[in-house]
C-alpha positions in Angstrom: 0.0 0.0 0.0 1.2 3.3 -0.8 2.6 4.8 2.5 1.2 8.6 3.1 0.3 11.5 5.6 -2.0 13.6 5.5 -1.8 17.4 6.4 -5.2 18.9 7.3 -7.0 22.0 8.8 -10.1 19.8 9.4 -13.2 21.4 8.1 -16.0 19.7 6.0 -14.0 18.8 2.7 -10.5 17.8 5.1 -13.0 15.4 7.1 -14.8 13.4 3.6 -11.1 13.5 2.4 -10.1 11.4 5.9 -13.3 9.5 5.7 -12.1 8.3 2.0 -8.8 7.9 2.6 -9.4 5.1 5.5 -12.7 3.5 3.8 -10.2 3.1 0.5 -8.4 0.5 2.2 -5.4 1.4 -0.2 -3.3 3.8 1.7 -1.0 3.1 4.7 -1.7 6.6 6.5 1.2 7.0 8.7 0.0 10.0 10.5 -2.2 13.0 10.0 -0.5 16.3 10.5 -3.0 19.5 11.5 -2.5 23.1 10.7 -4.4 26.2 11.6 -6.5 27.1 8.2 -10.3 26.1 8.1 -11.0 26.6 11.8 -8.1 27.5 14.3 -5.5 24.7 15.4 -7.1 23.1 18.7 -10.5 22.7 16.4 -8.6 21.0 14.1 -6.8 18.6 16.3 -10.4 18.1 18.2 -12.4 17.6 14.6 -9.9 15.2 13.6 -9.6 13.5 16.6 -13.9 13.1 16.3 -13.4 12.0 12.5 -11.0 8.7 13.8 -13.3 7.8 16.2 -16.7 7.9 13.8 -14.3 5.5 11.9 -13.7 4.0 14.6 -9.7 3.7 13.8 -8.8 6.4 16.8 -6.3 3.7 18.1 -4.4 3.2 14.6 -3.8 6.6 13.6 -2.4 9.6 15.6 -2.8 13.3 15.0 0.4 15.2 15.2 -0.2 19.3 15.9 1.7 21.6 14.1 1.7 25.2 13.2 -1.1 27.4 15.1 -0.5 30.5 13.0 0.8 31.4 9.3 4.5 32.1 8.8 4.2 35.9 9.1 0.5 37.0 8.9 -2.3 36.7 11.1 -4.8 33.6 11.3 -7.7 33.7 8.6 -10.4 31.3 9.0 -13.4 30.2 7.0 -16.6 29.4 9.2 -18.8 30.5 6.8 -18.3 27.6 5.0 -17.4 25.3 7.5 -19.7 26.4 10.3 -18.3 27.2 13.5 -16.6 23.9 14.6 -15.5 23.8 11.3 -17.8 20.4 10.3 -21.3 21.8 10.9 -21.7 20.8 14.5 -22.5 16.7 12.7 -19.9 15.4 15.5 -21.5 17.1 19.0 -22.4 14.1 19.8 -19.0 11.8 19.5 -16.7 12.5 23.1 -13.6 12.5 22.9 -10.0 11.7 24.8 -7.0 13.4 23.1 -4.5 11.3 23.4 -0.8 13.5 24.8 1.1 14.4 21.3 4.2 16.1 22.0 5.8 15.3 18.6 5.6 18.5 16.6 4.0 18.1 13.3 7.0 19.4 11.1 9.2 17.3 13.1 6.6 14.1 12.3 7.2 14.6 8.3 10.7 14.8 8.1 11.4 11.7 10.5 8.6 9.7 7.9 10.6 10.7 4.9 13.7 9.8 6.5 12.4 6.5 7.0 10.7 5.8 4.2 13.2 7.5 1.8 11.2 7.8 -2.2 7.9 6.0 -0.6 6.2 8.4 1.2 3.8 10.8 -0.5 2.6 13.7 1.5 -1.0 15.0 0.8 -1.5 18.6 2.1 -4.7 19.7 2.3 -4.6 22.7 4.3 -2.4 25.6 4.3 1.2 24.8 3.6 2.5 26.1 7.1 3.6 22.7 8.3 5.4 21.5 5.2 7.0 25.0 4.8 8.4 24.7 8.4 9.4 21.2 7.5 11.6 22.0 4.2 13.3 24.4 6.1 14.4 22.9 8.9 15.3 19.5 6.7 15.4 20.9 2.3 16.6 16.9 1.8 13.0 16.4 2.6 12.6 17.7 -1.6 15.3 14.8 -1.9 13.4 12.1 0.4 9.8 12.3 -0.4 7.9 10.8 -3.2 5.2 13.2 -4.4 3.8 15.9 -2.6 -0.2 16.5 -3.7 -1.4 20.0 -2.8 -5.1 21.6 -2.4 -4.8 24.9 -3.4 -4.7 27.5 -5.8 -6.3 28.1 -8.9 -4.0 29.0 -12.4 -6.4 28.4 -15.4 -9.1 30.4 -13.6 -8.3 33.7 -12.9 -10.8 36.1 -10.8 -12.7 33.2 -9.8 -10.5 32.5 -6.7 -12.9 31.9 -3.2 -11.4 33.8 -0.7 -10.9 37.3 -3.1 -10.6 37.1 -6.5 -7.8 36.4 -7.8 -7.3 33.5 -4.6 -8.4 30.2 -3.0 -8.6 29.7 0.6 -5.5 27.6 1.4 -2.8 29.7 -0.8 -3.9 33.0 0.8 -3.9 31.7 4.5 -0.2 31.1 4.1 1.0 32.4 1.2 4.5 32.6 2.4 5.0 29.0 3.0 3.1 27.9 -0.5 6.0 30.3 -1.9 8.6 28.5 -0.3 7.2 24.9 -1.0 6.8 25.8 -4.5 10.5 26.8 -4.8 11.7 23.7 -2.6 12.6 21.0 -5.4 9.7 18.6 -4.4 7.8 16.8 -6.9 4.5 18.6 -6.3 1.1 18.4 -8.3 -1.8 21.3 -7.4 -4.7 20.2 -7.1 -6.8 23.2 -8.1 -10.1 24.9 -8.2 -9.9 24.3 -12.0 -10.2 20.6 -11.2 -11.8 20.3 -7.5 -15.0 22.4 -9.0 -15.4 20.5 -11.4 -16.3 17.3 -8.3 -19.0 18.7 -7.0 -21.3 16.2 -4.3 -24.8 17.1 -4.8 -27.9 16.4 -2.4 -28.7 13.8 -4.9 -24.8 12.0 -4.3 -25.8 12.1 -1.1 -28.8 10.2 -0.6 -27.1 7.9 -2.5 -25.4 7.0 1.2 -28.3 6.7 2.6 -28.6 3.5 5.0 -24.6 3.5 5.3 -22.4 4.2 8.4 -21.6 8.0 7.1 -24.9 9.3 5.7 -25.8 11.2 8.8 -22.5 13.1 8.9 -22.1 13.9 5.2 -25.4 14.9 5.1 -25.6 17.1 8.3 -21.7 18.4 7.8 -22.7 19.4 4.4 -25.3 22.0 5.6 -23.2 25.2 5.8 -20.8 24.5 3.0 -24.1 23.4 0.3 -25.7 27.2 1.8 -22.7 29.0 1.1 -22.5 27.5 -2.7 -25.9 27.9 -3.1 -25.8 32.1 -2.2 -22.4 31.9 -4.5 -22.7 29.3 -7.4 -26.7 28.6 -7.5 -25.9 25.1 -6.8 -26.9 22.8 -4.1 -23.7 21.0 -3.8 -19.7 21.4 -2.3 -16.6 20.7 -4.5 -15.0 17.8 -3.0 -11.4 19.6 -2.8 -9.9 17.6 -0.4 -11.2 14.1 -1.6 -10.3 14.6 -4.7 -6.4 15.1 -4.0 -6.6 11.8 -2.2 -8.2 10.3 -5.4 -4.5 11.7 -6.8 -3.1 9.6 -4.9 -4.8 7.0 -5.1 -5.1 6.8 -8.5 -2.8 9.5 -10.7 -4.6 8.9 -14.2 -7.4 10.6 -12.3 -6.5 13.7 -13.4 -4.2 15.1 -16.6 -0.9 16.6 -15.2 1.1 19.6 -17.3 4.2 20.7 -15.6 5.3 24.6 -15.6 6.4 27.2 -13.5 4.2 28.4 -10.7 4.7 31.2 -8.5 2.7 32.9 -5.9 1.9 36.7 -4.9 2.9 37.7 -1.5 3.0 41.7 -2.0 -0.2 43.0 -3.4 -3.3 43.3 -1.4 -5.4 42.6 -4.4 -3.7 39.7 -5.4 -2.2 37.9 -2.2 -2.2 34.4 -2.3 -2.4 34.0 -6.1 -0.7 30.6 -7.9 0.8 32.4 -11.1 1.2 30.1 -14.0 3.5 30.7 -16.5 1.4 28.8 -19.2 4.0 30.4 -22.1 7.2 30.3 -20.6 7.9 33.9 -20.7 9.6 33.8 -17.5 11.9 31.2 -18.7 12.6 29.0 -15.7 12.7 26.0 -15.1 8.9 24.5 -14.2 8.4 23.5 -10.7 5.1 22.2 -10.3 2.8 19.7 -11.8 -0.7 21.4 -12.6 -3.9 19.3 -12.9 -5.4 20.4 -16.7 -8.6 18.1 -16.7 -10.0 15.3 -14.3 -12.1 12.3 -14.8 -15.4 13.9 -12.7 -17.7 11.2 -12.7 -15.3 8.3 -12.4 -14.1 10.1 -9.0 -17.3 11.1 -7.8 -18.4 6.9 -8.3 -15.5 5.5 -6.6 -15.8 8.2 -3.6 -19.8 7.0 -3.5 -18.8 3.6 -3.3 -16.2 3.8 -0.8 -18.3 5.6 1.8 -20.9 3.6 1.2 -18.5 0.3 2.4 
């Protein structure tokens, strides 16, 4: 099984990702890393924490706590999508024990990819805080890891970004550390908004679950999110971002891959946080990051179905 970790900021989309990854029975998760993004840090470690346990695997995998605030600017969160536990209140009633964690998140991924030297693929699903921290302390990490899949950006669709225009969520929460993991060396494919809009689970997907364990969560969790795209898009539905880069790693002919050079904006208010795409090589250097140009929609929006449905 391919060995992986999973970096979150556990909101709605971080939790379906978690609940696919597991159900998938494909991936040996090693850990799962959280960052403040969605919802601030302690939410995160308390939403993932509630995620195990509904899949009943709390004893199997740990959460490792990492960064509590962006590199150099001040926390942004998103509860108007997320609502404000970050998954909808669908978990009040699971209790909770957090188990004592003292290993620092960074510190989690670079002793992994020292271990498991050209195996491990890291799937970041959050703001890039944690792995930014990581590549610093340790740049063979670029050297040791396998693939790094990233949520985040958008480069095909500009001024259709959904945090300001030109931006999506997890690139302008930390746009310094997506600036530095771009310009690391590590095999990295974005997973965009061109691509994760394009997955979108409808009310109709999900009472497709309905009689399985997770029907009741997806449903409920969903609430916020599906109000917020309705008001915005006119559609009843949420873009399965954070699934779908697990579906990348769990099967990499679900998307088509072009590779160029990617920066992002860190000194204009109007465009912080934007993934710059340099589509005709005018810049001329050399490309850095693997962009997703088109994705198999329905085939991923089946096999997520049918995993959560057991």
């Amino acid at each position: 099984m391919k060995k992986v970790i999973i970096d979150v900021d556990t909101g709605v989309d971080d939790a379906l990702a978690i609940l696919y990854a597991v159900n998938s029975k494909q991936l040996d998760i090693l850990g799962i890393t959280a960052v403040s993004g969605n919802v601030p840090l302690e939410q995160v470690n308390i939403n993932t924490n509630k995620v195990l346990k509904l899949l009943a695997v709390e004893d199997q995998i740990k959460v490792y706590k990492g960064a509590d605030r962006p590199l150099l600017k001040e926390p942004y969160h998103e509860f108007r999508v997320h609502g404000n536990d970050g998954i909808g209140g669908a978990l009040d009633h699971i209790d909770i024990d957090i188990p004592e964690n003292e290993v620092f998140a960074p510190d989690f991924i670079i002793e992994q990819a020292k271990k498991y030297k050209g195996e491990l693929t890291l799937i970041a699903v959050g703001p890039l805080t944690n792995v930014a921290l990581a590549v610093r302390k340790e740049p063979r990490l670029a050297e040791w890891l396998k693939e790094v899949i990233v949520m985040g950006g958008l480069v095909q669709s500009a001024g259709r970004g959904n945090t300001i225009p030109t931006s999506e969520f997890n690139i302008f929460a930390d746009a310094e550390a997506a600036k530095i993991v771009f310009h690391s060396g590590m095999n990295i494919t974005l997973v965009s908004l061109d691509v994760t809009r394009q997955v979108l689970l409808t009310e109709e997907h999900i009472e497709e679950l309905q009689g399985s364990k997770y029907y009741d969560f997806v449903k409920n969790s969903t609430v916020d999110y599906r109000n917020f795209s309705i008001n915005l898009y006119g559609i009843n539905g949420c873009a399965l971002h954070d699934p779908l880069s697990v579906g990348v790693a769990l099967d990499p002919d679900i998307v088509q891959r072009e590779k160029y050079y990617v920066d992002v904006e860190t000194q204009s208010e109007l465009s912080y946080g934007q993934t710059i795409c340099d589509f005709r090589n005018l810049l001329k250097k050399e490309p850095n990051v693997n962009i997703c140009v088109g994705v198999d929609h329905e085939k991923f929006l089946q096999t997520f179905l049918d995993h959560l449905k057991g």
